[in-house]
C-alpha positions in Angstrom: 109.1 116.8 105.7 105.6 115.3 104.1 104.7 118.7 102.6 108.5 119.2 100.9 108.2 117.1 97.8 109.4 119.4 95.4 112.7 120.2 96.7 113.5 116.4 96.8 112.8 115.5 100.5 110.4 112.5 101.4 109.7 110.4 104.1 110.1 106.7 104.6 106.4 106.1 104.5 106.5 108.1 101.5 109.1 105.7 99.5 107.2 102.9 100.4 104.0 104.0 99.6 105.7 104.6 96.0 107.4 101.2 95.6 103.7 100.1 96.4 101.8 102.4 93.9 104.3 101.0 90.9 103.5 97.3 91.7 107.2 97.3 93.2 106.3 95.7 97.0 102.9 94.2 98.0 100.7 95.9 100.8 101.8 93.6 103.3 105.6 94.5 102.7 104.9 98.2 102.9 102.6 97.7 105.7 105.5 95.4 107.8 108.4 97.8 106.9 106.6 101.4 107.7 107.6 104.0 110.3 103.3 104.9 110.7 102.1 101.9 109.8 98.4 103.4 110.4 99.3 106.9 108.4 100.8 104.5 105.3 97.7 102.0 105.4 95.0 104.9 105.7 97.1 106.6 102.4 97.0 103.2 100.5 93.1 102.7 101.1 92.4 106.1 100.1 94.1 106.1 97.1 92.6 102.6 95.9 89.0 104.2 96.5 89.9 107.5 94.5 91.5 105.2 91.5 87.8 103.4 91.9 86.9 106.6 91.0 84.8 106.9 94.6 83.0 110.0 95.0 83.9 111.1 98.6 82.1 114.4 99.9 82.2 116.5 103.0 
């Protein structure tokens, strides 16, 4: 259900991680509240270092 986006289906962890991105919740809130707290934390850390603008290579 991760991958299915575009036909209007997203997961928990998803919503929060939204509510987050817009300045809605705080880290902590999302953090407390999520189903994968590990999956939503490792998805809010890398998407802080990408807006840093980090350049992460293979």
């Amino acid at each position: 259900m991760a991958d299915n986006n575009n036909i209007g289906m997203v997961t928990f962890d998803q919503s929060l991680f939204k509510l987050f991105s817009n300045g809605k919740i705080d880290e902590d809130n999302a953090l407390a509240n999520a189903d994968s707290r590990n999956d939503l934390s490792l998805k809010i850390r890398f998407s802080a270092e990408g807006a840093r603008g980090s350049s992460f290579t293979a």
